[in-house]
N, C-alpha and C positions, 0 to 999 in steps of 0.2 A: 454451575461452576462460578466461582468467585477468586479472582486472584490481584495480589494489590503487587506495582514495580514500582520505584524512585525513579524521576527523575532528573539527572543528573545538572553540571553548570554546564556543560554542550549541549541541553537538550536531548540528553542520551536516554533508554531505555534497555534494562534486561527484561528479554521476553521470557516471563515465567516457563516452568518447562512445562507444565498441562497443557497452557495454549499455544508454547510451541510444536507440540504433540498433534492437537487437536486441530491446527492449520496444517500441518504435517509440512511445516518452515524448516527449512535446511541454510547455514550459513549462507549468505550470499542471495536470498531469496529475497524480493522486494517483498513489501505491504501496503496494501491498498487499504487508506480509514473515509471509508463510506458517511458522509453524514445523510440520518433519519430524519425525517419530517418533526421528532419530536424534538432536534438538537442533539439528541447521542449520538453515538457513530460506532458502525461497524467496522472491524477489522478483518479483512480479507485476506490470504498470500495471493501475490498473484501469478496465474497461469502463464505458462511460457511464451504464450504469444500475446502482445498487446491489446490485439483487437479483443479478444476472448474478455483480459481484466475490464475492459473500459463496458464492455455489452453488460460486464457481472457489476459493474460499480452502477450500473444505472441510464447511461449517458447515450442515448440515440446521438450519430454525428454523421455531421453532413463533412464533404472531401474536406472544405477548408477547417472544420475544426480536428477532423481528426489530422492533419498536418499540425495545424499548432500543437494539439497535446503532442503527438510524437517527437516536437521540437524540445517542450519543454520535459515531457522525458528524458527527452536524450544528453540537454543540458544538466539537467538535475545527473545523471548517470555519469557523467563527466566531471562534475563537481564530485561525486561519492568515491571516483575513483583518484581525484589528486591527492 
């Protein structure tokens, strides 16, 4: 599957509808863009619990990183909601 979006002057995206289909993304749903060894990146939704996205993004973590990511989750989350 092959699908092309614009992106806009906010940095915005429309998620085509196959791969919003095929991530099975519902409004409201975060994405996780995974990058690959070879420089591309995968696009994930992610799983309702944090721990789960971060084990699927790749990322073994010790207490103190997984504190900071869930820091800067939770700021970024607070920033999408103002």
């Amino acid at each position: 599957m092959s699908s092309v979006t614009k992106i806009t002057a906010k940095y915005q995206i429309t998620l085509p509808g196959e791969v919003r289909r095929a991530l099975k993304a519902k409004v409201g749903d975060l994405l996780v863009f995974v990058e690959q060894t070879d420089g591309s990146y995968r696009v994930q939704a992610v799983p309702p619990r944090l721990t789960e996205a971060l084990r699927l993004a790749g990322s073994p973590l010790s207490p103190v990183d997984f504190r900071r990511v869930h820091r800067e989750f939770e700021e970024g989350w607070d920033d999408e909601q103002a």
